[in-house]
C-alpha positions as CSV (number, residue, x, y, z in Angstrom):
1,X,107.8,20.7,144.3
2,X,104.4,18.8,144.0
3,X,106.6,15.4,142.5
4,X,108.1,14.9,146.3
5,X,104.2,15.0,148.2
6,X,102.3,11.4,148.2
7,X,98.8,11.2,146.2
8,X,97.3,11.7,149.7
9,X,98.6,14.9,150.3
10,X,99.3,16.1,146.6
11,X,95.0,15.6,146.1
12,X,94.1,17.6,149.2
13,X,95.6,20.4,147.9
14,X,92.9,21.4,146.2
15,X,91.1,21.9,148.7
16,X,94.1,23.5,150.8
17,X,95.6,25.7,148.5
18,X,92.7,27.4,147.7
19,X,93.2,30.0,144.7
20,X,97.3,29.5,144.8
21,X,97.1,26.2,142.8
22,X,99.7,26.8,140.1
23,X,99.6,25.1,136.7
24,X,102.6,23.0,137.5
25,X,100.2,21.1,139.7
26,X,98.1,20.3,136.9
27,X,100.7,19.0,135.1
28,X,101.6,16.4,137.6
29,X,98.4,15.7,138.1
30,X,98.1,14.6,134.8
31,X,101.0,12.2,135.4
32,X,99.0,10.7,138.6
33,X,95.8,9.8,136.4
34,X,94.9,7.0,137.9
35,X,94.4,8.5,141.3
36,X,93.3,11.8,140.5
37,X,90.4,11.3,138.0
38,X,88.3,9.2,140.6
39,X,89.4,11.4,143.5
40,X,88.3,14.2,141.7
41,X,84.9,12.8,140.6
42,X,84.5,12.0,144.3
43,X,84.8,15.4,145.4
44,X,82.0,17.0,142.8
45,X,79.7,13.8,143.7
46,X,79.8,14.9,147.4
47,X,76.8,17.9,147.7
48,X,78.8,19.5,151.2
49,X,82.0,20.4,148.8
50,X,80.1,23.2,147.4
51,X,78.9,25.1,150.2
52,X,81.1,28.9,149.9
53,X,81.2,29.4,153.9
54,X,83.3,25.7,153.7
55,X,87.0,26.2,153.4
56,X,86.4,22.8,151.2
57,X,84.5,24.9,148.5
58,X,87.6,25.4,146.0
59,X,87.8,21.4,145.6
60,X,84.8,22.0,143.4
61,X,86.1,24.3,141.7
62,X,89.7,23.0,141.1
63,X,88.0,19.5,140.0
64,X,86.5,21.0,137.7
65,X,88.5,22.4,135.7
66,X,91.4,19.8,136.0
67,X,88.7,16.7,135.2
68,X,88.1,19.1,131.8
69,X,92.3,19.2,131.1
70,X,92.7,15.8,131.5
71,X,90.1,14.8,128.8
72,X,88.6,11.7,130.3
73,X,85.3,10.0,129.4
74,X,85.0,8.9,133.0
75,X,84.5,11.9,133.9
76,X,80.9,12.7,132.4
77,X,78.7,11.9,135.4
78,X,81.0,14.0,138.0
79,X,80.3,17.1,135.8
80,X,76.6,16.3,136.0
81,X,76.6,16.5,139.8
82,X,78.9,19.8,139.6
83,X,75.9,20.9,137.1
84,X,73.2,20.2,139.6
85,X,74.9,21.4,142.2
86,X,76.4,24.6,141.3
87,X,72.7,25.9,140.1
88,X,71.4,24.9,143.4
89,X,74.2,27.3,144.9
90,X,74.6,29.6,142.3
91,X,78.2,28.9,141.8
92,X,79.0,30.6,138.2
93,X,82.3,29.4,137.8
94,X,81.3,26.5,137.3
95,X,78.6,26.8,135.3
96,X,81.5,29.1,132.6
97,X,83.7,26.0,132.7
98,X,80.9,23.1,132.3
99,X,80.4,23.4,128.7
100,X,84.0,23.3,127.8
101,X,84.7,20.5,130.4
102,X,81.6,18.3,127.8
103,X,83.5,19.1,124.7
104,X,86.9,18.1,126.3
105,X,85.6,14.2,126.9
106,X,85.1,14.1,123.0
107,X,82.5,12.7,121.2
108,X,82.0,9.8,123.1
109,X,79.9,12.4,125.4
110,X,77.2,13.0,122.5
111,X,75.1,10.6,123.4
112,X,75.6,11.1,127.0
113,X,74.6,14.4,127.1
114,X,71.5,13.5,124.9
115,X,70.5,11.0,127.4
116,X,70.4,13.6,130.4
117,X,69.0,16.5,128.2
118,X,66.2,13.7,127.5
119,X,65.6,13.8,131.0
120,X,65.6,16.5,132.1
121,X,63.9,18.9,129.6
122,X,61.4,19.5,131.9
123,X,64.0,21.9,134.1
124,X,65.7,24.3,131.9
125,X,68.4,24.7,135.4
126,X,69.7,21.2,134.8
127,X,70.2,21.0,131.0
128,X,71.2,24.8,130.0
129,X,75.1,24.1,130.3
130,X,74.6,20.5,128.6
131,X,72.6,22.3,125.7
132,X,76.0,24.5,125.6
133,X,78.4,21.9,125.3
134,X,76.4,19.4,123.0
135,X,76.6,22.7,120.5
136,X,80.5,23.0,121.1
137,X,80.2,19.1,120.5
138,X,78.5,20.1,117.0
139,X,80.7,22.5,116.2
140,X,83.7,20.3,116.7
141,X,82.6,17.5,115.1
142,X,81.0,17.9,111.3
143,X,80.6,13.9,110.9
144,X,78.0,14.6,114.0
145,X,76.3,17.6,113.0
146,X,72.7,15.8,111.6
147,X,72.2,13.9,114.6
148,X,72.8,16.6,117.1
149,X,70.3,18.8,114.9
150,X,67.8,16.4,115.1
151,X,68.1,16.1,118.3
152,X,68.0,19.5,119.6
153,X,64.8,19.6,116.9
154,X,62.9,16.8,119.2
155,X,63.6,18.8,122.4
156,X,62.2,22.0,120.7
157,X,59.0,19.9,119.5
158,X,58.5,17.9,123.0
159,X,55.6,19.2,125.2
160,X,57.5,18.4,128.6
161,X,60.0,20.6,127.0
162,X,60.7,23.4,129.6
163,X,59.4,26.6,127.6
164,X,62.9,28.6,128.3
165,X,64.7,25.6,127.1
166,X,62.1,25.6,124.1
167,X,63.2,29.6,123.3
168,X,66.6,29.2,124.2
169,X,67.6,26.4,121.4
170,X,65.0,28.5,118.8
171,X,67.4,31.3,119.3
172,X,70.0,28.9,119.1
173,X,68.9,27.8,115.5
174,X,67.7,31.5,114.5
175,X,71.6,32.5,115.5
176,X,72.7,29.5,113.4
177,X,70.9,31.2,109.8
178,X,68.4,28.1,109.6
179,X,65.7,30.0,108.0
180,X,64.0,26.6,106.7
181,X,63.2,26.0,110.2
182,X,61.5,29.7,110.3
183,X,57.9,28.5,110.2
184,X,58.3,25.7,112.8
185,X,59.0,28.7,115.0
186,X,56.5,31.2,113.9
187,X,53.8,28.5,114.5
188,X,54.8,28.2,117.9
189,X,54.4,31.8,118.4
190,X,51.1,32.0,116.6
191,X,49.8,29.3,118.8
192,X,50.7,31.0,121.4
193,X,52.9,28.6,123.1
194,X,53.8,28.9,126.5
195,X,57.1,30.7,127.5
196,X,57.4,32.3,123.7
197,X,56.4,35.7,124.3
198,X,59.8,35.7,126.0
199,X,61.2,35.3,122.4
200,X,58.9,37.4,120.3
201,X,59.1,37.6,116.5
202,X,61.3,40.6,116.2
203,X,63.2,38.8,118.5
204,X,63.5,36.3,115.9
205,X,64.2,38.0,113.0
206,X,66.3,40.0,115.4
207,X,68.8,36.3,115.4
208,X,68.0,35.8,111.6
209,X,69.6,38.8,110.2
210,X,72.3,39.9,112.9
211,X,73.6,37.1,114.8
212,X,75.6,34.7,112.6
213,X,77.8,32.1,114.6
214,X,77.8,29.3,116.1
215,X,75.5,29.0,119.8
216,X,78.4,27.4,121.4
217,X,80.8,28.7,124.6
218,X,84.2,28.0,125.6
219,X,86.3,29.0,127.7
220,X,89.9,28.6,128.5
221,X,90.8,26.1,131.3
222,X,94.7,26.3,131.4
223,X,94.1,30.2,131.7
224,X,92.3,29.7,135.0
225,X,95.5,29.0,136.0
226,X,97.7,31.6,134.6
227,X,98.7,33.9,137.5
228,X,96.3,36.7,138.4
229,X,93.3,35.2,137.1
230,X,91.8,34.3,140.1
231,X,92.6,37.4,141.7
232,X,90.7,38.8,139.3
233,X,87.5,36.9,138.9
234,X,87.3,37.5,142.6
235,X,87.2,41.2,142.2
236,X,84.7,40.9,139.4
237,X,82.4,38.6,141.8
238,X,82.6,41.9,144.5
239,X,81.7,44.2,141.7
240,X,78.3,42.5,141.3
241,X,77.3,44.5,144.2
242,X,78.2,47.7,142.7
243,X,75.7,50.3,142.7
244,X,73.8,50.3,139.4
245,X,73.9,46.5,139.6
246,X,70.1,46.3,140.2
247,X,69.6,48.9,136.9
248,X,71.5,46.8,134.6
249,X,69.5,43.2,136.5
250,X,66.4,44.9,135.5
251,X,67.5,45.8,131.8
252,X,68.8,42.5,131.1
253,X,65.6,40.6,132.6
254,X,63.5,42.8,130.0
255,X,65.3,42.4,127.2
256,X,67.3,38.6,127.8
257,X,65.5,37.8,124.1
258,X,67.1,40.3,122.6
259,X,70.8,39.9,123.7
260,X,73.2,37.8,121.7
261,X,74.2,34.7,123.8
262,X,78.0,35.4,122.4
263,X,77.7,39.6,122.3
264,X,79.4,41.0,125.9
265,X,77.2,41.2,128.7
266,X,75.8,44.4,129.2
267,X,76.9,44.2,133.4
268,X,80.4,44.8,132.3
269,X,82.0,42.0,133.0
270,X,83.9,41.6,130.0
271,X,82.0,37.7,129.8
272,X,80.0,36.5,127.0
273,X,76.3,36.7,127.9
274,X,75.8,33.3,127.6
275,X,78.4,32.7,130.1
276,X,77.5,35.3,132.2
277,X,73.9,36.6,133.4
278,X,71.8,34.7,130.5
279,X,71.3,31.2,132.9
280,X,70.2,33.7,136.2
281,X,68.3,35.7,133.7
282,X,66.4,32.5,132.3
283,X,66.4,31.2,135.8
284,X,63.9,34.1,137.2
285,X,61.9,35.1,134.3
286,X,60.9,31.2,134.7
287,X,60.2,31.2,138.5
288,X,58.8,34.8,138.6
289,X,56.9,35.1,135.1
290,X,57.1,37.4,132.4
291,X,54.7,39.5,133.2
292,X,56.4,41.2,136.5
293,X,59.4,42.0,134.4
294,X,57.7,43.9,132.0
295,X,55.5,46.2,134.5
């Protein structure tokens, strides 16, 4: 079907199709490289794609997850936008798929993602996802490991380090079992750093002895495709509006410290809570402060 349409009209069927795309259109896509990669990192480069009320919305989404299948380097500063923009529209679908996408371009994206984590540490919105995928980075290449430790250790050590990015990669090496690092991170709380009485010390111990795997997230981009899936994120996104939903916000905002980036998250979802409310969690305990949440 989609090997009889011209690259015109085969590409703006992303944006046409809207949740029917089918994965036999990814497969062809990946025989039309050469027009779809730079088409695609068009669309995410182009802020009006990601407004929901615009019919041209599920380009975004669509780009994203076929630039991740199709595994290409050139793709790396297209995802960046599609960071940047899906925070400032609070488009979660994306921000699922992001971290994955990063690990897909290979390890050539290490350094990459080091760069903009670099500059950015001073907003924990526009490095959360890249902190994500330079773990699934880690995990997926050993040879790597030291230099991506180190690295995350500088951010952690940086004053212009956003303080939820600070706690978030403490957790992140508490989860991991590094124990040696254990009184880098108690002097931080002893000094009373800013942004760690979010992560408290039984918080921290709380990661030492009970959470033992990897801080990474990934997530299945063929699947998006499988038939139903859609359908049923879509139902999932009207159930967030269920009543309770403001009792289980308020429980998660208290106690984000305490919840396992890879247990399920407690709205029910069926999502890992790293992949699910932990970036809006982090997100308004930033904006709003501790202190409101725990009154």
């Amino acid at each position: 079907m989609y090997q009889d349409l011209s690259d015109k009209n085969f590409l703006q069927l992303i944006f046409t199709s809207e949740a029917r795309l089918e994965f036999e259109y990814v497969e062809e896509a990946k025989t039309r490289r050469s027009v779809v990669i730079p088409f695609l990192c068009d669309v995410l480069a182009k802020e009006s794609n990601y407004r929901f009320e615009d019919k041209r919305f599920w380009g975004v989404i669509h780009a994203v997850h076929i630039l991740g299948i199709l595994e290409d380097l050139r793709a790396f500063e297209a995802l960046l936008s599609a960071s940047k923009f899906s925070h400032k529209y609070d488009i979660d679908w994306i921000w699922d798929v992001l971290p994955e996408c990063y690990l897909r371009l290979g390890n050539g994206a290490i350094p990459k993602l080091m760069n903009h984590i670099e500059g950015f540490k001073y907003d924990s919105d526009l490095v959360s996802g890249e902190i994500f995928g330079l773990w699934n980075l880690w995990e997926a290449y050993p040879k790597e490991r030291k230099g991506i430790v180190d690295f995350m250790l500088r951010v952690i050590k940086d004053p212009e380090t956003h303080p939820v990015t600070r706690v978030s990669l403490i957790a992140d090496f508490a989860q991991l079992g590094r124990r040696d690092l254990k009184p880098l991170f108690e002097g931080f709380c002893e000094r009373g750093e800013k942004g760690l009485d979010i992560l408290t010390m039984e918080d921290l111990d709380y990661f030492f002895d009970s959470v033992h795997c990897p801080p990474t997230s990934r997530y299945d981009l063929e699947g998006f495709y499988r038939a139903g899936e859609v359908d049923a994120w879509q139902e999932g996104s009207k159930d967030e509006n269920r009543p309770g939903q403001e009792r289980v916000e308020a429980f998660i905002l208290k106690n984000v410290g305490r919840i396992p980036k890879n247990d399920p998250c407690p709205c029910g979802s069926g999502k890992k809570f790293g992949r699910c409310h932990l970036p809006w969690a982090e997100r308004k305990r930033a904006r709003l402060g501790e202190e409101e949440f725990l009154n």
